[in-house]
TORKOLTI-273657 format. One record per residue (C-alpha): residue number from 1; chain; x negated, y, z. Coordinates in pm, whole numbers, plus 50000, padded with zeros to 5 digits. Layout:
N
    k  c      x      y      z
  NUM  A      X      Y      Z
...
END
This chain:
334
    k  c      x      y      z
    1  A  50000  50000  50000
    2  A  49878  50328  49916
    3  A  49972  50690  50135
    4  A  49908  50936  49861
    5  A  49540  50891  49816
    6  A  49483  50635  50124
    7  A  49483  50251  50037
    8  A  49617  50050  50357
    9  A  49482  49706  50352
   10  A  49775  49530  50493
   11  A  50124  49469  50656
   12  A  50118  49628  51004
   13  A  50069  49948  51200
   14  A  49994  50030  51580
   15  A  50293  50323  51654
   16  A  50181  50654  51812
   17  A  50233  50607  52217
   18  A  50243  50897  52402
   19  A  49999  50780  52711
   20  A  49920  50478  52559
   21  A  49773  50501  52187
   22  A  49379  50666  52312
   23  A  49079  50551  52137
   24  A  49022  50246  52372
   25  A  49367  50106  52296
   26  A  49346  50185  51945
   27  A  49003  50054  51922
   28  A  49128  49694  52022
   29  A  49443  49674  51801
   30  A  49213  49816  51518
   31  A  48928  49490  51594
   32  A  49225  49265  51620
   33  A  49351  49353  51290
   34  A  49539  49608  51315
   35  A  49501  49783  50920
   36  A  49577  50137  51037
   37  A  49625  50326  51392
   38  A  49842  50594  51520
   39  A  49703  50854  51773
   40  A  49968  51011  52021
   41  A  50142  51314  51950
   42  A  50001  51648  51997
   43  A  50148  51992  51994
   44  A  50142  52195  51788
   45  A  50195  52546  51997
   46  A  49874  52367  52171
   47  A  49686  52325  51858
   48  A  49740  52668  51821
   49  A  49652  52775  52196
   50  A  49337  52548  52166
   51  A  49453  52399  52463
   52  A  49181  52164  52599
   53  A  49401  51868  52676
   54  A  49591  51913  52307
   55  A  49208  51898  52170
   56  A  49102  51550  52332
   57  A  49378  51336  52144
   58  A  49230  51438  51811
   59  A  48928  51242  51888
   60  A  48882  50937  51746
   61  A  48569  50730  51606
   62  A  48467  50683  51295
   63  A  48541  50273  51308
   64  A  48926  50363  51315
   65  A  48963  50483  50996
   66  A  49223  50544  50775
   67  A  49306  50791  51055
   68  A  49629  50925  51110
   69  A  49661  51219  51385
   70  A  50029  51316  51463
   71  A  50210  51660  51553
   72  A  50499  51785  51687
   73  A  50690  52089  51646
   74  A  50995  52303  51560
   75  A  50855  52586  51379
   76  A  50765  52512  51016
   77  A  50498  52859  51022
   78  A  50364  52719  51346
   79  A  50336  52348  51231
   80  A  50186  52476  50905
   81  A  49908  52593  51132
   82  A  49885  52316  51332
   83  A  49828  52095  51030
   84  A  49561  52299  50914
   85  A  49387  52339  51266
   86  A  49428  51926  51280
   87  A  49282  51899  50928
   88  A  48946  52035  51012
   89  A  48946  51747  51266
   90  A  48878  51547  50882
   91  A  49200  51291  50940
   92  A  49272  51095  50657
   93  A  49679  51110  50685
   94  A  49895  51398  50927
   95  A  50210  51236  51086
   96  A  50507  51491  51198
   97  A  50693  51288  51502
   98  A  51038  51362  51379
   99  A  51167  51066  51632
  100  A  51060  51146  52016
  101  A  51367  51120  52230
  102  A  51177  51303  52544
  103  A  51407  51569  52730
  104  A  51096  51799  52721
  105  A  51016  51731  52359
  106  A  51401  51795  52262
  107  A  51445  52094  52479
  108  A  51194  52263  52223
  109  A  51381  52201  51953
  110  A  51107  51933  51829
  111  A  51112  51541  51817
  112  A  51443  51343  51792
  113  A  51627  51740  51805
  114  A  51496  51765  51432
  115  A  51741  51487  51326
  116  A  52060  51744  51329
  117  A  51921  51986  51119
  118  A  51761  51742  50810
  119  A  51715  52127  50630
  120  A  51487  52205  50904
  121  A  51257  51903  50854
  122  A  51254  51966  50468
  123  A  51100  52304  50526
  124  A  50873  52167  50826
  125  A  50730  51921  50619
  126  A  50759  52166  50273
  127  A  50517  52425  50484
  128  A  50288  52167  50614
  129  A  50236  52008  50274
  130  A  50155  52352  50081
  131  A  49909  52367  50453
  132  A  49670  52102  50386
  133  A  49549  51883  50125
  134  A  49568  51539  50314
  135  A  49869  51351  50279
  136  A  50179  51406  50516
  137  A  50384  51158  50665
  138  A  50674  51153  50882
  139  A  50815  50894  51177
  140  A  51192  50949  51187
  141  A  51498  50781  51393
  142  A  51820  50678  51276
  143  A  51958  50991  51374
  144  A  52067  51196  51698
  145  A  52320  51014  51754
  146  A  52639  50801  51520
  147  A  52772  51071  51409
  148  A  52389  51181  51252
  149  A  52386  51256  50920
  150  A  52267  50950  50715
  151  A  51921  50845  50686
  152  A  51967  50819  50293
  153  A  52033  51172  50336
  154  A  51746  51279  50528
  155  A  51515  51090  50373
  156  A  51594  51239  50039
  157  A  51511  51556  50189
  158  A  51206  51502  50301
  159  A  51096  51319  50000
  160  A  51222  51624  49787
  161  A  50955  51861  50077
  162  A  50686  51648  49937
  163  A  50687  51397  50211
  164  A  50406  51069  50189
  165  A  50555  50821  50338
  166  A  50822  50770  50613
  167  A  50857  50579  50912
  168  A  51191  50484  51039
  169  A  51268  50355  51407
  170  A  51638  50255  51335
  171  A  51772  50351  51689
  172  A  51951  50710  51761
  173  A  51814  50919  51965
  174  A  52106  50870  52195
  175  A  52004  50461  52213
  176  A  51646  50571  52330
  177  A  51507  50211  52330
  178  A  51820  50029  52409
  179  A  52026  49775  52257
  180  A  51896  49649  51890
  181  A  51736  49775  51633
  182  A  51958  49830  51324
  183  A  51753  49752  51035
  184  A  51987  49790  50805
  185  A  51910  50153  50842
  186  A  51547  50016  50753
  187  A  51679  49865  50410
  188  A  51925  50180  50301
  189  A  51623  50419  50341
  190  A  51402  50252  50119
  191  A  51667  50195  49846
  192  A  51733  50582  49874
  193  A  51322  50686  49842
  194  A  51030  50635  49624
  195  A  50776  50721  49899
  196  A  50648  50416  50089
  197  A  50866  50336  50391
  198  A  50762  50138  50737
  199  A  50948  49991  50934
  200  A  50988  50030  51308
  201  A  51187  49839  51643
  202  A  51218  49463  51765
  203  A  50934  49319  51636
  204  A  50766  49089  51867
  205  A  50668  48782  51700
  206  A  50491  48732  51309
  207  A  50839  48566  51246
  208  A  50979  48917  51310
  209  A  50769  49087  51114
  210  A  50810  48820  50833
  211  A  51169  48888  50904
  212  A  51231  49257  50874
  213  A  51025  49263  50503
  214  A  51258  49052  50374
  215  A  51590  49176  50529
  216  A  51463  49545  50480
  217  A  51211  49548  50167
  218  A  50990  49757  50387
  219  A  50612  49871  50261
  220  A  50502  49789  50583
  221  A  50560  49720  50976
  222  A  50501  49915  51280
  223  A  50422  49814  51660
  224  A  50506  49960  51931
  225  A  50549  49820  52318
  226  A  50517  49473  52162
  227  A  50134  49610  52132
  228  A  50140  49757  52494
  229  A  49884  49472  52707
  230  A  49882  49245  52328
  231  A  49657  49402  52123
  232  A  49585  49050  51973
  233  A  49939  49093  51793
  234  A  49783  49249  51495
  235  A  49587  48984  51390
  236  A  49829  48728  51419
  237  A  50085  48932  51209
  238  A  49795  48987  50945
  239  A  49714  48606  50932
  240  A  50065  48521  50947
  241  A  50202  48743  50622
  242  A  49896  48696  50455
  243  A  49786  48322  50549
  244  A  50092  48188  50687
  245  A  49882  48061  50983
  246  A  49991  48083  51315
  247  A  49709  48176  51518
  248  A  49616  47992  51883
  249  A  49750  48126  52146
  250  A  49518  48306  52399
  251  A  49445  48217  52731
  252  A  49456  48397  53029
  253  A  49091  48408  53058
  254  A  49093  48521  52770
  255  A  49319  48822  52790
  256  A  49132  48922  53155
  257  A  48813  48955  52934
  258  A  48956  49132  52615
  259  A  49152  49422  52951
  260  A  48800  49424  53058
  261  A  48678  49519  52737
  262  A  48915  49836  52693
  263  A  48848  49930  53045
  264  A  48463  49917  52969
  265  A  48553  50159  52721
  266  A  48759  50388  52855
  267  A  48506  50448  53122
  268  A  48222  50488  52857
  269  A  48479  50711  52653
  270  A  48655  50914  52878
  271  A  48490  50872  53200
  272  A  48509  50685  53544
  273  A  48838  50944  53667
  274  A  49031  50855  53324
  275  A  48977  50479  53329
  276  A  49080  50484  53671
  277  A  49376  50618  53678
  278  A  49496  50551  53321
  279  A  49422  50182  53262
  280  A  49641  50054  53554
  281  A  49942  50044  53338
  282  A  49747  49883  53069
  283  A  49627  49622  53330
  284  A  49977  49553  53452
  285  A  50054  49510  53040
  286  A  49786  49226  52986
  287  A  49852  49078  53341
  288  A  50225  49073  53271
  289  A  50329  48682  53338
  290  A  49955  48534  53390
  291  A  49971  48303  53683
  292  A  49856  48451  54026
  293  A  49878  48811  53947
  294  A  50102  48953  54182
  295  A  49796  49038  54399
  296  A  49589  49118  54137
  297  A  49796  49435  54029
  298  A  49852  49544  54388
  299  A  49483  49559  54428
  300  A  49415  49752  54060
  301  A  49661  49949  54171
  302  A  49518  50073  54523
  303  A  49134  50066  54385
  304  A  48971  50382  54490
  305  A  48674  50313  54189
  306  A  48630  50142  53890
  307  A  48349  49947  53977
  308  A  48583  49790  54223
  309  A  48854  49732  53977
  310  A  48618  49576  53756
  311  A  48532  49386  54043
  312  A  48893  49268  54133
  313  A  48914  49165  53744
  314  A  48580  48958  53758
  315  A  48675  48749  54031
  316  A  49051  48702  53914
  317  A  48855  48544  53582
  318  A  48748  48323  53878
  319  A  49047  48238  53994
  320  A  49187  48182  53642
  321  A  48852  47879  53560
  322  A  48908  47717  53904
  323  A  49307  47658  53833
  324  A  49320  47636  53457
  325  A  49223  47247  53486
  326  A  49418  47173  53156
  327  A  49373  47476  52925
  328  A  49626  47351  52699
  329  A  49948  47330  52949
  330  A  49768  47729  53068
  331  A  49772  47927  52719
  332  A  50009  48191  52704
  333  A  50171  48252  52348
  334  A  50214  48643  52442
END
């Protein structure tokens, strides 16, 4: 699949997290697989501020490349500006979060707010295109809520502004993330656009995304919390589309080393302070239904260092050899 001028070698895409998607995180989806990575969203009033904190998510390395930075906004002037302040950054694709459901996103008149006004988002993404030279892309819901217009609609529009590609999350903004994806939504957008379009909600499994390119017709698939503590998901939707192999499952001593890993480098990226305090949720992620982890997380959680955390992870590896006496009957399929 090609983004205007960027080739994407293959089916699947890690989705822009606020608090999750940093370098370390993307780093391991990316060496599991993982064809192209979303950072999180920044602002674009902060691009314009030069706040410092708006500044640190458009870092990334080198190795993560095709990179995509995202921005949000309400302004198209204002997110004109912010797309040329991010384009200096050298990105290889700019994605406009059309789709965050966040009260304090909304209240701005930015995210999932965009969806009632498809106009709006026309001349957002118009400005921003005539901004920079790099391709523009755009993450989208279903709508604000049922009574949205349609996404054939919408998606029209932005193609007609000059739009790259589109990503569609086929909840409302009213759903947040509950109940099902409708991918139906998925399948009436593409028939409506020429731009590539990826698909976005429920998939878990290779079988799902196997699933939703041929109920949808999708250009491509994008994880989300299925990613979140699973980095390893990448790879075995990569192997499964292009293969058909079904990849072994990892073991939990396995997934102990490969958190260790990202919290190695979120201390060597961000420092001792960040990895500290930001890697307990990931922790709880890979930890999530590994036997014997109860205690585990309640002493992550209440480590005053990381060399003690690191510590507390060691010896749970431990823990994990002495009891995993038949490592078949112990692997985990995610």
């Amino acid at each position: 699949m090609k983004i205007g001028n960027v080739k994407i070698d293959g089916f699947s895409a890690l989705a822009p997290l606020a608090g999750v998607t940093d370098i370390p995180f993307r780093m391991m989806c990316k060496e599991a697989g993982a064809p192209i990575v979303f950072s999180e969203m920044v602002s674009s009033e902060g691009l314009i501020r030069g706040s410092e904190k708006t500044n640190r998510y458009l870092e990334y390395l080198e190795e993560e490349r095709p990179v995509v930075l995202q921005i949000f906004g309400g302004k198209p002037e204002v997110m004109a500006e912010g797309a040329r302040i991010m384009e200096e950054r050298g990105p290889d694709i700019i994605d406009i979060n059309f789709g965050c459901p966040v009260k304090k996103v909304v209240k701005n008149n930015a995210g999932s707010a965009l969806l009632k006004d498809p106009m709006l988002m026309g001349r957002i993404v118009e400005a921003m295109v005539k901004a920079v030279k790099v391709p523009v892309t755009a993450k989208i819901r279903s709508g604000w809520d049922d009574k949205a217009p349609p996404v054939t609609e919408t998606g029209k529009i932005l193609e007609q502004a000059g739009i790259s590609a589109i990503t569609i999350h086929p909840r409302t903004r009213k759903q947040q993330f509950k109940g099902n994806a409708n991918w139906t939504e998925i399948e009436k957008l593409k028939k409506a656009v020429t731009v590539p379009v990826i698909g976005n909600g429920d998939i878990k499994t290779p079988a799902d995304a196997k699933q939703m390119f041929e109920e949808t017709g999708c250009d491509m698939v994008m994880v989300g919390r299925a990613a979140m503590g699973r980095p390893w998901i990448f790879g075995e939707i990569e192997k499964f589309l292009s293969k058909g192999m079904i990849l072994p499952a990892m073991t939990p001593v396995e997934i102990v080393k490969i958190c260790l890993k990202q919290y190695k480098r979120s201390v060597d990226i961000y420092g001792k302070r960040y990895a500290l305090n930001t890697m307990k949720k990931h922790i709880a992620w890979y930890l999530k239904s590994l036997p014997g982890n109860s205690n585990v997380k309640n002493s992550v959680f209440t480590a005053k260092d990381t060399e003690e955390t690191r510590e507390i992870l060691g010896e749970y590896i431990e823990y994990l050899k002495d009891h995993d006496t038949d490592l078949e009957d112990n692997k985990l399929a995610g």
